[in-house]
ZAVO-708165 format. One line per 8 residues: their letters; for each residue x, y, z of C-alpha. Coordinates in Angstrom, 3 decimals, always signed. Layout:
// ZAVO-708165
A) X:Y:Z ~ ...
//
This chain:
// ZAVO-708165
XXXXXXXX) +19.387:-13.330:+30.403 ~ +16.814:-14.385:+27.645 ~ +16.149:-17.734:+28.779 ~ +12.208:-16.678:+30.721 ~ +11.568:-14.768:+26.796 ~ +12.730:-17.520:+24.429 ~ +10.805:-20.374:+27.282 ~ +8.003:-18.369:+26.358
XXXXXXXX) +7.913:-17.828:+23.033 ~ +8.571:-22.129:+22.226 ~ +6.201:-23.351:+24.711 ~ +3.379:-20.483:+25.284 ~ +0.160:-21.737:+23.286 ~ -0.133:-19.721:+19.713 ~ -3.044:-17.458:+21.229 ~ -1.192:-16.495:+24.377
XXXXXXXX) +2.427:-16.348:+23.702 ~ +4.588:-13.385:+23.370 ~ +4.162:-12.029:+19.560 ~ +0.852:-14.728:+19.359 ~ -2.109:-14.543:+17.734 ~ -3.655:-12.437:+20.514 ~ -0.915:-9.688:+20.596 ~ -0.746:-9.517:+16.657
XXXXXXXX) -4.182:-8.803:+16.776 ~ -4.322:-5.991:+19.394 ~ -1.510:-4.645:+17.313 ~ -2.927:-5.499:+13.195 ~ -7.064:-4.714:+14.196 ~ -6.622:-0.653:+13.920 ~ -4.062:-1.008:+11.146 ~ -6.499:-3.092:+9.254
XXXXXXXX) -9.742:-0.696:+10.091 ~ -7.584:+1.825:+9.109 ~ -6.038:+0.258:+5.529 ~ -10.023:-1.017:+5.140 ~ -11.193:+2.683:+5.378 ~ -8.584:+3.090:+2.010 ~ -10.730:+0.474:+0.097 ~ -13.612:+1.993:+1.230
XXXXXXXX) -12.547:+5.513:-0.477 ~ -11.335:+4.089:-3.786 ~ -14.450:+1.297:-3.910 ~ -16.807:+4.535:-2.931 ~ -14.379:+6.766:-5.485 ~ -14.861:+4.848:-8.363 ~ -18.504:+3.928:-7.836 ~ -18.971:+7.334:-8.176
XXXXXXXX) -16.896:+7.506:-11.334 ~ -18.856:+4.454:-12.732 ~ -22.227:+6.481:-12.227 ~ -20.859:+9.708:-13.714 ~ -19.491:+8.200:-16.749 ~ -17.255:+4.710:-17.789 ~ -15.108:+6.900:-19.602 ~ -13.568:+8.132:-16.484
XXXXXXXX) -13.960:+4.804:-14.682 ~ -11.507:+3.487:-17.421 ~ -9.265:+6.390:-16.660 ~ -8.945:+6.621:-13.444 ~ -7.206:+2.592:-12.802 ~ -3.891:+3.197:-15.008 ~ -3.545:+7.034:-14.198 ~ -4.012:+6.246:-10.386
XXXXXXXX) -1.046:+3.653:-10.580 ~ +1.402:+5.606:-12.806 ~ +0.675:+8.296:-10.305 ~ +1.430:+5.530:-7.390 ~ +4.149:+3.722:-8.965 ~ +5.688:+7.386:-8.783 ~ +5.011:+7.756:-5.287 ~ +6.308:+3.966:-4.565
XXXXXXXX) +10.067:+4.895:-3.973 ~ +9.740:+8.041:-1.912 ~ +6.777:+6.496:+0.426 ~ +8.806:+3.360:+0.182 ~ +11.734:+5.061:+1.705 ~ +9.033:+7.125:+4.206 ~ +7.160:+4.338:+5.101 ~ +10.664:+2.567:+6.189
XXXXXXXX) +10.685:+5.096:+9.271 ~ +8.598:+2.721:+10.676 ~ +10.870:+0.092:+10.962 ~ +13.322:+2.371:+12.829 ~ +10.820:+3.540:+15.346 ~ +9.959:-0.105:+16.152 ~ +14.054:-1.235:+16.780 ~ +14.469:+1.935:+18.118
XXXXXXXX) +11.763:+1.263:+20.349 ~ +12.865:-2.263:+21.326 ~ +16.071:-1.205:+22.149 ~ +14.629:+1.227:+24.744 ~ +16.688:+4.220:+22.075 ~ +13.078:+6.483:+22.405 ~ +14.833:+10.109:+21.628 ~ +16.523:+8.951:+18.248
XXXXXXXX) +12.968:+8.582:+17.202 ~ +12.187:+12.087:+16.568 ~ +15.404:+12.613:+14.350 ~ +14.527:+9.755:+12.022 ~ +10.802:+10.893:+12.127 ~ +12.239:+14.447:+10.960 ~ +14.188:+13.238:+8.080 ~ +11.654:+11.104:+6.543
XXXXXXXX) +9.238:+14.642:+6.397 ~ +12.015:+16.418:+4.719 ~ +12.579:+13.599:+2.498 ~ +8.904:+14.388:+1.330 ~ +9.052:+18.155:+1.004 ~ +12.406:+17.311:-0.988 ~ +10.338:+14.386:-3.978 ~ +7.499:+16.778:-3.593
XXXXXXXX) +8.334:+18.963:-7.087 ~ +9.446:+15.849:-9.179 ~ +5.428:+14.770:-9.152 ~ +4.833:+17.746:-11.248 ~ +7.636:+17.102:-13.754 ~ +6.437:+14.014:-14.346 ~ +3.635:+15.149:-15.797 ~ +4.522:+16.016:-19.300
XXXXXXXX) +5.717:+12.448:-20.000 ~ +2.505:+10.778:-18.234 ~ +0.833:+12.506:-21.476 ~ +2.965:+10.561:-23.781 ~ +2.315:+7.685:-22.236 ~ -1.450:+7.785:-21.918 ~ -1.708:+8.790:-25.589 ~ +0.751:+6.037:-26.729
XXXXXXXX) -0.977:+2.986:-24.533 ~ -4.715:+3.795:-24.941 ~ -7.003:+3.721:-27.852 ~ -9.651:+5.832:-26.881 ~ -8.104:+9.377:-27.057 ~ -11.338:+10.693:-24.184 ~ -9.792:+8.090:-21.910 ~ -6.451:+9.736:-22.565
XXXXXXXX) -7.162:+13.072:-21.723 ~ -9.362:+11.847:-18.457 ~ -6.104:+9.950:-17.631 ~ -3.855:+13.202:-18.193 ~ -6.281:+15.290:-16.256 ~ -6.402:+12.647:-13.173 ~ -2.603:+12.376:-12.934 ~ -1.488:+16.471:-12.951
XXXXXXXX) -4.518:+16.815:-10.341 ~ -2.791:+14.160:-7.950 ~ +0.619:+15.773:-7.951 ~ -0.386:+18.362:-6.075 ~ -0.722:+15.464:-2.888 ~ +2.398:+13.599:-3.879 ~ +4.672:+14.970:-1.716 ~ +2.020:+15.876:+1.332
XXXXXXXX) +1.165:+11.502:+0.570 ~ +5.002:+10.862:+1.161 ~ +5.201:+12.825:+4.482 ~ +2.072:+11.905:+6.127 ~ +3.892:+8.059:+5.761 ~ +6.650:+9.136:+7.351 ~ +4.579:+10.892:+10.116 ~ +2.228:+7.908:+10.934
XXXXXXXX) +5.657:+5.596:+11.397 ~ +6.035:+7.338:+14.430 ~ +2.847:+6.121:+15.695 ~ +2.470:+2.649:+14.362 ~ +6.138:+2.122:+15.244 ~ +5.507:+2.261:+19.030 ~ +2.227:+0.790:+18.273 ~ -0.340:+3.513:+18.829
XXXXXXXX) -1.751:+2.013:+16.109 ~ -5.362:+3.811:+16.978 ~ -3.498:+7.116:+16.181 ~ -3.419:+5.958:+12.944 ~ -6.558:+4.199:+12.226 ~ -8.256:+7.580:+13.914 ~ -6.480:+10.093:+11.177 ~ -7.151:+7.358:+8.182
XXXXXXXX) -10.206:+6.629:+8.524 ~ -11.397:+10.348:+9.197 ~ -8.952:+11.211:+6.060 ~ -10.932:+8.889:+4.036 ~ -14.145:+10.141:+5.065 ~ -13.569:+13.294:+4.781 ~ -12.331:+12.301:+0.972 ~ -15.484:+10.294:+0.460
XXXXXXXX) -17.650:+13.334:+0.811 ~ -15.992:+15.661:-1.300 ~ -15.612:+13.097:-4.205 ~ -19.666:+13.294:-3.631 ~ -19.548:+17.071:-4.336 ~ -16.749:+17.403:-6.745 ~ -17.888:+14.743:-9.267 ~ -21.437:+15.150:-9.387
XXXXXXXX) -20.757:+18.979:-9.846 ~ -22.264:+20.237:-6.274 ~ -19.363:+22.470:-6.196 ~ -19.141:+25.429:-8.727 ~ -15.587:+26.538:-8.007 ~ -14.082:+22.485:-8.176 ~ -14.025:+20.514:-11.929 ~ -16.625:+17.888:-11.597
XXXXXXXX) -15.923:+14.378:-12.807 ~ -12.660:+12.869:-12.592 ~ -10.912:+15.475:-11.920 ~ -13.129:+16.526:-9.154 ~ -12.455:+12.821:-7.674 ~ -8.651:+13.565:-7.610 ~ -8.991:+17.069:-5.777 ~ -10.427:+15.119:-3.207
XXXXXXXX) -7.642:+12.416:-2.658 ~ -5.364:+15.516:-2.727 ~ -7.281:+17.703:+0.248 ~ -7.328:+14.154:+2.061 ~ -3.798:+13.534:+2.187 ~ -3.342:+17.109:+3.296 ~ -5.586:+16.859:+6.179 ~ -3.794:+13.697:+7.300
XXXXXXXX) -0.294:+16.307:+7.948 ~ -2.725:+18.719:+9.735 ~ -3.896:+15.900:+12.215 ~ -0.319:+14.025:+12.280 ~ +1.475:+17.719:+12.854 ~ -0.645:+18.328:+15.471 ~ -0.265:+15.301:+17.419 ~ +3.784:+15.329:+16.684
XXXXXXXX) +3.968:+18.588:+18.410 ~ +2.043:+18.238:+21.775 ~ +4.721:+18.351:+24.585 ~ +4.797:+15.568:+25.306 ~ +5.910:+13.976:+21.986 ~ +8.431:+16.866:+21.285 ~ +9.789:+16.213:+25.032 ~ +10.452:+12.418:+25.163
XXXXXXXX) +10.984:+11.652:+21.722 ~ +13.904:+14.088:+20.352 ~ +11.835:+16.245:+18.123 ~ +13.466:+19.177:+19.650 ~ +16.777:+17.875:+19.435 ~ +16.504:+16.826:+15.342 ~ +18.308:+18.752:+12.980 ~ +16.958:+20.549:+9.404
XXXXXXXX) +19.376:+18.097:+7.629 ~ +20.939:+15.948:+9.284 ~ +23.419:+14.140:+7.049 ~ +23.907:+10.869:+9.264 ~ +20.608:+9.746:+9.901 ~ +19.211:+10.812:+6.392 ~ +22.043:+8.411:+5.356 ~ +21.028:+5.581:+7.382
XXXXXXXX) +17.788:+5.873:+6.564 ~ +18.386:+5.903:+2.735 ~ +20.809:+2.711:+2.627 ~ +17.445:+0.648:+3.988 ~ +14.625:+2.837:+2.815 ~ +15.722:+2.977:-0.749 ~ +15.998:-0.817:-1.597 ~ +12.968:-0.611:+0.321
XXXXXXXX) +11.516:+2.092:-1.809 ~ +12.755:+0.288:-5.099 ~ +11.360:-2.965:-4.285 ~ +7.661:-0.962:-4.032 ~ +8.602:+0.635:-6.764 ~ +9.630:-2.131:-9.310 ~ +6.399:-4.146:-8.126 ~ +3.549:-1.134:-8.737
XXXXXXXX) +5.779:+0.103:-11.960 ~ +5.710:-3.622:-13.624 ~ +2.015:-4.041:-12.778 ~ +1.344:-0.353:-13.972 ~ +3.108:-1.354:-17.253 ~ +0.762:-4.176:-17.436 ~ -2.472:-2.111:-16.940 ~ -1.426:+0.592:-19.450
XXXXXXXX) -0.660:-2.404:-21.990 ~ -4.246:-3.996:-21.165 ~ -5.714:-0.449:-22.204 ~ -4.828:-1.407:-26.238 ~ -7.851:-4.140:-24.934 ~ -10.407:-1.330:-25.034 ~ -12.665:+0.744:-22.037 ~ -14.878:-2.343:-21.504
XXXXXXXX) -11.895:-4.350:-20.415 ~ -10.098:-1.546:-18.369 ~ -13.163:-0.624:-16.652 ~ -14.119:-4.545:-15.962 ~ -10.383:-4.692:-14.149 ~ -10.808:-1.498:-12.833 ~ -13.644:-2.939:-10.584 ~ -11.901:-5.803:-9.982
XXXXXXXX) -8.843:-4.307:-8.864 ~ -11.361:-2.390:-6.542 ~ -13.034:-4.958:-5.232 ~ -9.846:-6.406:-4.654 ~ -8.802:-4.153:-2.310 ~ -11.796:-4.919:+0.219 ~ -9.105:-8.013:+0.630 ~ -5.956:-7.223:-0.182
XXXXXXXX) -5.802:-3.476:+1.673 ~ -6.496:-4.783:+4.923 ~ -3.153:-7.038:+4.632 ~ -1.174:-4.158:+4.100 ~ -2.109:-3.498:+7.819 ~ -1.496:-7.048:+9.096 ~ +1.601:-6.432:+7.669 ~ +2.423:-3.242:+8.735
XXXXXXXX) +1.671:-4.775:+12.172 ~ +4.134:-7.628:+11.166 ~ +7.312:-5.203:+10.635 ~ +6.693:-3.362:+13.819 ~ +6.964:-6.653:+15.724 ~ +9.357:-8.029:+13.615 ~ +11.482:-4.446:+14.119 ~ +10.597:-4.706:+17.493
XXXXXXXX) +11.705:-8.179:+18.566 ~ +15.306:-7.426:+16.373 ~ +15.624:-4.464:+18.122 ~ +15.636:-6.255:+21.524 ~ +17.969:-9.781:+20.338 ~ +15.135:-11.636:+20.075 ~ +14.687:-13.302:+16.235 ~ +12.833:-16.410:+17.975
XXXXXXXX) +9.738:-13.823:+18.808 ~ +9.876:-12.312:+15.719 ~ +9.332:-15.583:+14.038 ~ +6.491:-15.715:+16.476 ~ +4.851:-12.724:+14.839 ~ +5.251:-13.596:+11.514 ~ +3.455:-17.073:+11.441 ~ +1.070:-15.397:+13.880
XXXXXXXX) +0.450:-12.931:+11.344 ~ +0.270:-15.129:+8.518 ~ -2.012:-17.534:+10.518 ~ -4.748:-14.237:+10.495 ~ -3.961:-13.166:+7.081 ~ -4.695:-16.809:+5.617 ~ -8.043:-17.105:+7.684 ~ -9.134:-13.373:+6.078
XXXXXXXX) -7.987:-13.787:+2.970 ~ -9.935:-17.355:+2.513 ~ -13.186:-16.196:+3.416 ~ -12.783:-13.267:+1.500 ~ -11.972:-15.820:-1.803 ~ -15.165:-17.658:-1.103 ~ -17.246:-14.593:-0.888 ~ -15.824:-13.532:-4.564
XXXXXXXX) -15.983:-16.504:-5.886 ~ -19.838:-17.397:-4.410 ~ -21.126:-13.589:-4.132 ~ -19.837:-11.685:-6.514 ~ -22.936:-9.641:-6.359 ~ -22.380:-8.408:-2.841 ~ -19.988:-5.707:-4.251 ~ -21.081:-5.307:-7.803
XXXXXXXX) -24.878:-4.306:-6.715 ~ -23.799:-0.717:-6.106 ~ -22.455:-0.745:-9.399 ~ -25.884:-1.897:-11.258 ~ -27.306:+1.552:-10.003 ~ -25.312:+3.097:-13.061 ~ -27.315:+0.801:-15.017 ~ -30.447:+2.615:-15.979
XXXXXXXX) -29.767:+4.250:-19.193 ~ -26.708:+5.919:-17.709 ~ -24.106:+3.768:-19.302 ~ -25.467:+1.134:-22.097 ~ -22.989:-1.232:-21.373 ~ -22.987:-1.894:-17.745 ~ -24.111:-5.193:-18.032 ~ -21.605:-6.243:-20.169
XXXXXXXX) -18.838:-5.074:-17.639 ~ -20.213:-6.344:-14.722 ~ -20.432:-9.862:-16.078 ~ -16.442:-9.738:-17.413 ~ -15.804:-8.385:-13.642 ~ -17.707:-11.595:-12.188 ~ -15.422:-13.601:-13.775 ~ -12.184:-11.732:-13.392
XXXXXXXX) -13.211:-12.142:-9.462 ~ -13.176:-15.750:-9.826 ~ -9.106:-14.848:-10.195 ~ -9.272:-12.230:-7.467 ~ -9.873:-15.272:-5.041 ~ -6.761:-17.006:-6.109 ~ -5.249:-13.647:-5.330 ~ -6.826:-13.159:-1.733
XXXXXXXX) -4.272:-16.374:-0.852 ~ -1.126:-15.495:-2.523 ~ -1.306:-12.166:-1.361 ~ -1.634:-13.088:+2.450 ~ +1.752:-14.916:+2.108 ~ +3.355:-12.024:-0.415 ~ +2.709:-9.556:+2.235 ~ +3.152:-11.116:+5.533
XXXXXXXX) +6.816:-12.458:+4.540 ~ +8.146:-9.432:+2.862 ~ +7.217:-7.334:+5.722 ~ +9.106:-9.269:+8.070 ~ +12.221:-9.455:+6.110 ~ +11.435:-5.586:+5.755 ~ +11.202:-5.488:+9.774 ~ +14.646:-7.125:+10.096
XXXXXXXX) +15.914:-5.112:+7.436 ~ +16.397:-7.706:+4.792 ~ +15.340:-4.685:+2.468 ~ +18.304:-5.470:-0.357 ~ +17.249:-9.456:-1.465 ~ +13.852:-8.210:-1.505 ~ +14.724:-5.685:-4.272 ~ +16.728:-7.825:-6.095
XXXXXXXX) +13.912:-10.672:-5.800 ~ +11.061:-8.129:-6.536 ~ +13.666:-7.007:-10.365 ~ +14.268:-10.591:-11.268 ~ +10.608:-12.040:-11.014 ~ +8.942:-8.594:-11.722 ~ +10.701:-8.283:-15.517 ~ +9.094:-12.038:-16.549
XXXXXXXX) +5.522:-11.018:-16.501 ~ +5.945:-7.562:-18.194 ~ +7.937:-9.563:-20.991 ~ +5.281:-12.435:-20.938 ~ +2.187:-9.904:-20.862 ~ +3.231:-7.458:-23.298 ~ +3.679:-11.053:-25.664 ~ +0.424:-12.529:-24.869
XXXXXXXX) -1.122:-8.833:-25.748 ~ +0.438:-8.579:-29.314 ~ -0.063:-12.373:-30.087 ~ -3.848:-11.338:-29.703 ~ -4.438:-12.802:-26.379 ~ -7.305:-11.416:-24.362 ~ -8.178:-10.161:-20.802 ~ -8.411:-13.216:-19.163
XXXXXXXX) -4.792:-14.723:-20.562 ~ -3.589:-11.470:-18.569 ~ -5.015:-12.289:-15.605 ~ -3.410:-15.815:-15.796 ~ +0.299:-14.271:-16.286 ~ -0.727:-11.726:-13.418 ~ -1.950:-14.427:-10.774 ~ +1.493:-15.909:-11.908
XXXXXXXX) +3.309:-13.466:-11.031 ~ +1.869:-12.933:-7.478 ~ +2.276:-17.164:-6.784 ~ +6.085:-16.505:-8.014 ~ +6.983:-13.501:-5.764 ~ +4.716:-15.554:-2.373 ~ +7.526:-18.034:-3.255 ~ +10.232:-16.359:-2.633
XXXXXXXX) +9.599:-14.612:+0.182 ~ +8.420:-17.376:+1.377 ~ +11.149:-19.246:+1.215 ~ +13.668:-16.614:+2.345 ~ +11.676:-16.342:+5.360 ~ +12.376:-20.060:+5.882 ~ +16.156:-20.185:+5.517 ~ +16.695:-17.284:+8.828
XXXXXXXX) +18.976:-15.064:+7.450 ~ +16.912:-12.350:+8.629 ~ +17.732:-13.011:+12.093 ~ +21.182:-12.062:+12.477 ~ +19.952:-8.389:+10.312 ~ +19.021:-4.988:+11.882 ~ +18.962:-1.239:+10.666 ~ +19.684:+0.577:+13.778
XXXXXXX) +22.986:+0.670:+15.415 ~ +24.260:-2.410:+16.229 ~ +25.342:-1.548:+19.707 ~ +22.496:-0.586:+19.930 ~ +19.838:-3.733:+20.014 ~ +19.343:-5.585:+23.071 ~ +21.942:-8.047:+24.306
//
């Protein structure tokens, strides 16, 4: 019955073949305009913060990513409706769609409070991890702001996964990249003070982020409920609660949602240690970290792209094509990433130019931090290549539903560079012996994906029914 597919997907030339180079790109380009327009936002968001003082530039970097590493395990389990859309999908199954869709929302409304209650806490933390008791209170101030978009952040992921799971992937780069706009020109307003009734400065930057991510469920809603999409897709026939599928989706979500988690938590751990280092270092791998993104963002879409075809291909008993999309995918993610590395590590200026604006008599050490960030992008290249191989293989063991070794693999390796930073920072080692333990730790966890990939047990996995996929 599969013969004509499987001829297809051996002999068919890399560009052309099912799951190729060509269709991974129809499928990745909007999800990477649309993951680009993030960068954008937190390159243009903390430019901003750089010109209005360092002080909240420092801040900003390890209250962000406590606030993230937060958000990891609910959007982990939210984002993971996209994987059932896609099998769904394949295995022509188009009105359980809506039900799954459902459940993920509610998941959000239900994490939504916990955001709040973790503010107290985040206090202690900042205090106890930072020596410069401004940067503290900036941090303090940045985190309670963002919890009022935690849980609207959760259910706008599970919304989009019903879009980028059928691939209608310019749904979503339409609604991101106008959400990121829109939270480019308040951050304009509210930092620089424009608007009387909004705190200026950092907390003026996170009121932004939070009227973005609520704009994003104002266009998704919208879309969800034309006729059409209630009609064809099940909306109408999904339940408040519905115990089953909110079960279903939990068993694979959640190691899903841990595995983010662990990741973002460890290397949050490691930032707030790295604060002891002072504001000049923070803010240095704040912009790096920023910079970063211009490359590593965008892979979060190839791979985004990479589970949907991966789901996909599962869905409909075809592993062979969803190896297809994975190499194709990695093929384009190793091409990007490399020419990204050789722009940081031969034009470092191209991105830190904006910066130098700040420079006249606003902050007094600007130059100081721009040179440390010229060298910390020197590791940012190495980066650019392990991440392309991180990301592309652990979204297609996500897409197959592989979702429990990942966890496990994401605890084990995650634990040895928390242990080995937090050593090398009390044995008096500096910034850059961080960065060496953290490029470490990104080569270690490429690895093992990597090799998992390679040894197929991913083929015979799935997350929908199993009489359900494709004979």
């Amino acid at each position: 019955m599969d013969a004509s597919p499987r001829l297809l997907a051996n002999n068919a030339s890399w560009w052309g073949r099912r799951c190729g180079i060509r269709e991974v790109l129809i499928v990745a380009l909007p999800l990477v305009i649309s993951t680009a327009s993030w960068s954008l936002t937190n390159f243009v968001d903390r430019m901003f913060l750089f010109w209005h003082s360092t002080e909240a530039m420092a801040a900003s970097l390890p209250a962000g990513m406590l606030h993230f590493s937060l958000l990891c395990f609910p959007i982990g389990v939210a984002s993971y409706v996209n994987t059932f859309v896609s099998q769904y999908n394949g295995a022509g199954e188009t009105r359980r769609i809506g039900p799954i869709v459902v459940q993920g929302m509610i998941w959000g409304c239900v994490v939504a409070p916990f955001f709040f209650l973790a503010a107290i806490p985040a206090y202690y933390i900042f205090a106890a991890t930072t020596v410069e008791p401004e940067v503290a209170r900036l941090e303090g101030t940045y985190f309670w702001v963002l919890a009022y978009g935690g849980g609207a952040a959760v259910v706008a992921n599970a919304m989009s996964a019903f879009f980028s799971g059928r691939q209608k992937n310019g749904v979503v780069m339409a609604v991101d990249s106008s959400s990121c706009l829109v939270n480019m020109i308040l951050d304009y307003f509210f930092i620089f003070g424009y608007v009387s009734f909004v705190p200026d400065g950092i907390a003026g930057a996170a009121w932004a982020t939070v009227i973005s991510q609520w704009y994003k469920i104002a266009l998704y809603g919208g879309l969800i409920l034309l006729p059409a999409n209630w009609r064809n897709f099940g909306f109408g026939d999904a339940r408040l609660w519905d115990w089953d599928v909110m079960r279903r989706l939990m068993r694979f979500g959640s190691a899903s949602g841990v595995q983010l988690a662990l990741e973002v938590s460890a290397l949050t751990f490691f930032l707030l240690l790295m604060g002891r280092l002072g504001s000049e270092a923070m803010t240095a791998t704040n912009l790096a970290f920023s910079i970063n993104g211009f490359a590593f963002v965008p892979l979060i879409g190839i791979g985004i792209a990479v589970t949907t075809l991966v789901g996909r291909e599962i869905g409909a008993g075809q592993p062979e094509i969803a190896s297809n999309a994975t190499w194709s995918g990695f093929a384009i993610a190793l091409v990007y990433s490399g020419v990204m590395a050789m722009i940081y590590w031969t034009l470092p200026d191209i991105f830190l130019a904006f910066h130098k604006v700040a420079d006249a008599g606003v902050v007094a050490h600007a130059e100081s931090v721009l040179s440390t960030t010229t060298i910390l992008l020197r590791f940012v290249a190495f980066f650019c290549l392990l991440d392309a191989a991180n990301v592309v293989f652990v979204s297609a063991l996500k897409g197959a539903g592989d979702v429990k070794f990942v966890m496990i693999a994401t605890c084990v390796i995650s634990v040895v560079p928390v242990c080995v930073g937090a050593a090398v920072l009390f044995a008096g080692g500096g910034l850059y012996a961080c960065w060496v333990v953290m490029t470490l730790w990104v080569f270690a966890m490429a690895a093992t994906n990597l090799v998992r990939f390679l040894l197929g047990k991913w083929r015979g996995m799935k997350v929908i029914e199993p009489e359900l996929v494709s004979a």
